[in-house]
C-alpha positions, 0 to 999 in steps of 0.5 A: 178724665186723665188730662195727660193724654191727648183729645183726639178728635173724633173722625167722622163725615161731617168732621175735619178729615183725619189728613187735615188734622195731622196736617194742621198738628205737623205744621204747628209741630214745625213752628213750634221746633222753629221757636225752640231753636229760635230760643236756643240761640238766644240763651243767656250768656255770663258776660251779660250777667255777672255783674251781678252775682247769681243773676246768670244762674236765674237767667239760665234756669228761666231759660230753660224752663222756656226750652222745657215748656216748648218741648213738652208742647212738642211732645203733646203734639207728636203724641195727639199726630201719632193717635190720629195715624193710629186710629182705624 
């Protein structure tokens, strides 16, 4: 099984509607952008850090790994929302 795309869930009586589903995913989505920008704002600066040569870059390339992993959950997310709106 190719884990790179998304689990859809299967939509049926007994199950979640498909509207709640899409709901629940929209709501993380706009959680999830709110830590993103939250991260944003709190990225490394030179003057904390030059103290110390290299230190900056280190902080810097750990801080975007963080922005990276967010927006990739980001994406994981817009992809599972527009499998759900794509389902008959």
């Amino acid at each position: 099984m190719n884990d790179t795309k998304p689990v859809i869930p299967i939509i049926h009586l007994n199950g979640t509607s498909r509207e709640a589903l899409i709901n629940l995913r929209f709501d993380y989505l706009h959680k999830l952008d709110e830590a993103r920008k939250a991260l944003v704002e709190m990225a490394p600066h030179g003057r904390d850090y030059y103290l110390i040569p290299g230190l900056y870059e280190l902080a810097r390339e750990q801080h975007l790994r963080r922005i990276n992993a967010i927006c990739a959950l980001l994406e994981d997310i817009e992809a599972e929302i527009l499998a759900l709106q794509a389902l008959p």
